[in-house]
C-alpha positions in Angstrom: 64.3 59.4 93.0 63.7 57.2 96.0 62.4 57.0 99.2 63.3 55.4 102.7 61.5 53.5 105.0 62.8 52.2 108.0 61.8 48.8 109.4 60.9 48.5 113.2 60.7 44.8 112.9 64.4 44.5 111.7 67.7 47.3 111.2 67.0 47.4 107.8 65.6 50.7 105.7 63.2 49.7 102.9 64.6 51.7 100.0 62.1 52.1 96.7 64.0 53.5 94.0 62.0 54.9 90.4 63.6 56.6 87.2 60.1 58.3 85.5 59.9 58.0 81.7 59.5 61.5 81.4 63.5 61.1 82.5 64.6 58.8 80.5 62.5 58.6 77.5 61.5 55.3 75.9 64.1 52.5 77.0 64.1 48.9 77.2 65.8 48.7 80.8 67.4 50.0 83.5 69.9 48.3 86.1 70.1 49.6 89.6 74.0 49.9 89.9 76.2 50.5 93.3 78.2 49.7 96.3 75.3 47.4 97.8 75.5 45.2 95.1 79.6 45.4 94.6 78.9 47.5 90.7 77.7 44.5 89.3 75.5 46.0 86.1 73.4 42.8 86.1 72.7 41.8 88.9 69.8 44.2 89.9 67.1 44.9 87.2 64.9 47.5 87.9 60.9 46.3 86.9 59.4 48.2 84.0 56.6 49.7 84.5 53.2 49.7 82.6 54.0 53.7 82.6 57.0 53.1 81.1 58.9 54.1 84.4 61.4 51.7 86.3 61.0 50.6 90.2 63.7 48.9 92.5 63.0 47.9 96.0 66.4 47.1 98.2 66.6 46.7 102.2 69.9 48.1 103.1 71.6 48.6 106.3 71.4 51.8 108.2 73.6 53.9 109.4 75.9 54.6 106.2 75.8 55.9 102.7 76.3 53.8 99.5 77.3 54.9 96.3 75.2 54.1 93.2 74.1 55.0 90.1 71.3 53.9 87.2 72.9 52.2 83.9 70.5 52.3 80.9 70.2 49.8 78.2 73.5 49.2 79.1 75.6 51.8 77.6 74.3 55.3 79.5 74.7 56.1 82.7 72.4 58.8 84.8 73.2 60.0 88.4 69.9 60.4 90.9 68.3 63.7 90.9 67.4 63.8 93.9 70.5 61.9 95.7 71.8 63.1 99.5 75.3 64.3 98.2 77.4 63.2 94.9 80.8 62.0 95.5 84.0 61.6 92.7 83.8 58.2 91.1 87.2 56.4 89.8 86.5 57.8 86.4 87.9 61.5 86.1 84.9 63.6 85.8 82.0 61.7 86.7 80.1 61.7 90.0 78.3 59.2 91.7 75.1 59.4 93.5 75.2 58.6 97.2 72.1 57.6 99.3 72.6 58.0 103.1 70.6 56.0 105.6 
């Protein structure tokens, strides 16, 4: 799930992203993956939780939408829930979640 928040003080939206545990189940972590940080599955750690749920905060630019999905301990990959639309990937048969700002 996330929510938006746009900035007055700069063109930016404040995006908070969070996978719940109930979710995911017990995992070490989770890596925030998309088109805002070119698919690079290490570059963007999400913070575990005391819950045992993951939190990612990225300002992005408004005014388009960005693919992305969450990779998990590094070998599963889950789509957003709650994403704006789903769009094909490369990959025959798998989606990506797309967040539009």
């Amino acid at each position: 799930m996330f929510t938006k928040q746009y900035l007055k003080s700069k063109a930016l939206c404040r995006v908070r992203f969070k996978l719940y545990k109930k979710q995911i189940g017990s995992v070490d972590k989770v890596h925030l993956v998309g088109e805002f940080n070119d698919w690079d599955e290490k570059q963007k750690p999400m913070k575990k939780l005391k819950s045992g749920d993951f939190s990612a905060v990225m300002d992005l630019k408004p005014d388009r939408a960005y693919q992305f999905r969450y990779l998990i301990d590094d070998n599963r990959w889950l789509n957003d829930e709650t994403a704006d639309a789903y769009c094909p990937s490369p990959f025959p048969g798998v989606e990506n979640s797309v967040i539009t700002l």
